[in-house]
N, C-alpha and C positions, 0 to 999 in steps of 0.2 A: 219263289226264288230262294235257294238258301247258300247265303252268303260264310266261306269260312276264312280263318287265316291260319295257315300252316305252315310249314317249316321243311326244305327239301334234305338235307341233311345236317347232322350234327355240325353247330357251331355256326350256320348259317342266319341272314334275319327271316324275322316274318313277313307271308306274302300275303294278300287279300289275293280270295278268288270266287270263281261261280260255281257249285257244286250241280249237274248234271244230273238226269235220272241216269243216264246212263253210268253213273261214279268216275266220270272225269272231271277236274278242276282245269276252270280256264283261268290262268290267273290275269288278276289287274294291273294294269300301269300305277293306279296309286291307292287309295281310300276307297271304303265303298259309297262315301256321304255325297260324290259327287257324279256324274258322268257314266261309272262304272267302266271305261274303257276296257279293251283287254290290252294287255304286255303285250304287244306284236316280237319282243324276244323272247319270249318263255312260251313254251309247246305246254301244251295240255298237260295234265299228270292224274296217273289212276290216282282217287284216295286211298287206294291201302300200299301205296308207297310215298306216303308223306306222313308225319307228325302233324297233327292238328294241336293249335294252340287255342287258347283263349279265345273265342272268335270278335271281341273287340279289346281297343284300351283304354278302359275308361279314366277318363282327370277323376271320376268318384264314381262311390255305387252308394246310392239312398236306398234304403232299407225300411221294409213297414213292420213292425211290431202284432201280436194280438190281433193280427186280421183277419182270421177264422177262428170263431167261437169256442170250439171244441179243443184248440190247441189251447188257447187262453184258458179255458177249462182246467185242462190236465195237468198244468204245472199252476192249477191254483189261482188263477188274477183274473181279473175282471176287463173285457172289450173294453177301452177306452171311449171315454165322451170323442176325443180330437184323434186323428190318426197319430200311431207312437212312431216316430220318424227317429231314424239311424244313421249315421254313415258307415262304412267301409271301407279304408284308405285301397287305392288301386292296386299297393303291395300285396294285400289281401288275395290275388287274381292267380289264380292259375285255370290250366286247359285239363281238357281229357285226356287220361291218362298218369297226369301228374301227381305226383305224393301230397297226401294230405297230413303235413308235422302234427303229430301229439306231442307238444311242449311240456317240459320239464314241470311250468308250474299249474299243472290244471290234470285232475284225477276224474275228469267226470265229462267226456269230449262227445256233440251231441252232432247228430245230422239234422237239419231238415232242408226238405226238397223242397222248391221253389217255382213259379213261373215268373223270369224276366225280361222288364220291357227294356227295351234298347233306342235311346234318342239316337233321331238322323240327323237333326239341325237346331243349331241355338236357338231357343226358346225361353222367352218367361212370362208371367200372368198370363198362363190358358185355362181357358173355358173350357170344361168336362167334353163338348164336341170337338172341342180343335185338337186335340191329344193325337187321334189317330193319322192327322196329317203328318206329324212330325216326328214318330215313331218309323224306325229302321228295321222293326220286326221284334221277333222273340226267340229266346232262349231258354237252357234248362238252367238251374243255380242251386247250389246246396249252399244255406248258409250256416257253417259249422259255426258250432257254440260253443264254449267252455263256461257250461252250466255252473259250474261251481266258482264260477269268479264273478257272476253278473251281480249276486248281490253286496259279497264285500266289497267290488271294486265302486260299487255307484254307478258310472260311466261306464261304457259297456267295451273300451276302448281295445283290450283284450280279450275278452270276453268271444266280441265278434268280429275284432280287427288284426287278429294277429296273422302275421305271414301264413300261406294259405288257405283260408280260414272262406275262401270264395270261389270254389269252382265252379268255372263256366263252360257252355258246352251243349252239341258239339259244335251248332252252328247256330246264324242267324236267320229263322224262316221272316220272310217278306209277308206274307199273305199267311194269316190265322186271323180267326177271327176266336177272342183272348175266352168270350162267355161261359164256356161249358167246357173247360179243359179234365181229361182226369192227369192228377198230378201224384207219383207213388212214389218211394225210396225202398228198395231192397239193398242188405247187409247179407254179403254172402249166398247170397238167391234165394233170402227169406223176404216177404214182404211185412216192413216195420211197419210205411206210413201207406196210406191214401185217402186224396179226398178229390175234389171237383174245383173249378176258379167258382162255378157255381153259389159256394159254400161263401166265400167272399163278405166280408160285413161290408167291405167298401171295392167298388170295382174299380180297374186299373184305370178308366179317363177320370176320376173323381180324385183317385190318388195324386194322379200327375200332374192335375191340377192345382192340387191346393200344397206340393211340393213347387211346384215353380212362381207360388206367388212369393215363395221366400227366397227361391235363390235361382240362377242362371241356370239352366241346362244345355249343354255341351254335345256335341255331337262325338257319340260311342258310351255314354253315361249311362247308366243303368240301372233300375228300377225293380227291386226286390219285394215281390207282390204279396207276402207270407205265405207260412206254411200251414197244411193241415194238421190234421193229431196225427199223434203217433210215433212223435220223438222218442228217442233211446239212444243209448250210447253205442260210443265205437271203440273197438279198442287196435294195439299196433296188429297187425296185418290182416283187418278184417278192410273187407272191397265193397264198396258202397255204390250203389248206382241212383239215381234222382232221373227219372223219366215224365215227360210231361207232352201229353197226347202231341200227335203233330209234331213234334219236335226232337223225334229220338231219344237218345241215352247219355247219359253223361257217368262215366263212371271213373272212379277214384279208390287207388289205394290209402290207409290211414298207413305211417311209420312213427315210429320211437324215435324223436330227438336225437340225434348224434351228438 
């Protein structure tokens, strides 16, 4: 089942809906964390007459650090002993389709693709088995960098926090199973990254677990799996896509700061 939230025209809110092999949206009465009812006032609608947004809203997005070798490699650092755990304020979030700001104060603006897990229900201290009950499915993530600010700032607060700095997208598949995903980013329909969830130092029930013994998780919160090698820069109007098997495309324009 892949669940999205979209937008029927300018200036309109967002809808939850069911995305159809056949590319109709049935949309919902409310959330998708409960029931999934449909809107008995809202008709079906093609997808390629709507805006897809964001496909949840997260209160947060935790973030894993170094969790494929090869990346940690290439920018030089070492796999940590303990998973390197992040956050990303929800301003961070944008959809498909959406501008990806290159801010004024960062000369060195990085992609990496991602695979994201999506909680469906409040959750905390789980067991590496109980993860996959309470997950909502997966997505695709880019978590953009400003490589040249993680190490003067310390905190990585800009760095990986800044206004768009999280695209999500395009939806949320129900049914994956996360093991052997390939995960790639093309710039401009070149391919930068690829690698496998395979590749993994720490797999996604282990992560989620020993993030939820420290803090609540939230239903629509979201869980940034790392990325593989293969980072590189963006600059303004190169188009980045983050693709992760199963899960379609997610692509984004970069823009210059107004």
């Amino acid at each position: 089942m892949r669940i999205v939230r979209y937008r029927e025209a300018a200036g309109t809110e967002g809808v939850y809906g069911l995305l159809g092999a056949d590319g109709l949206i049935t949309p919902l009465a409310g959330d998708p964390y409960g029931t999934r009812a449909p809107a008995g006032d809202r008709p079906p609608r093609p997808l390629d007459e709507v805006t897809l947004l964001a496909p949840v809203e997260p209160s947060k997005v935790v973030a894993v650090g170094r969790n494929f070798a090869a990346h940690a490699a290439e920018l030089g650092n070492r796999v940590p002993e303990r998973p390197l755990i992040f956050l990303k304020p929800s301003t961070s979030v944008i959809g498909p389709g959406a501008d990806i700001v290159f801010p004024e104060y960062t000369e060195e603006l990085h992609h990496e693709a991602e695979l994201a897990a999506v909680v469906g229900v409040r959750c905390r201290d789980l067991a590496p088995e109980d993860v996959p009950g309470v997950l909502l499915g997966y997505t695709c993530a880019n978590d953009v960098t400003a490589r040249d600010l993680q190490k003067p700032d310390g905190q990585w607060w800009r760095a990986k926090g800044s206004d768009t700095f999280c695209p999500l997208g395009p939806w949320v598949e129900t049914d994956l199973d996360p093991a052997a995903l390939r995960v790639t980013a093309t710039v401009n329909g070149e391919l930068r990254q690829e690698g496998g969830t395979q590749q993994m130092v720490r797999p996604v029930d282990e992560l989620i677990a020993h993030i939820s013994a420290a803090m609540t998780l939230l239903p629509g919160d979201v869980i940034l799996t790392g990325t593989p090698a293969g980072v590189s820069r963006m600059y303004p109007g190169d188009t980045v896509t983050v693709a992760v098997e199963g899960l379609g495309e997610l692509t984004n324009t970069v823009v210059r700061a107004s």
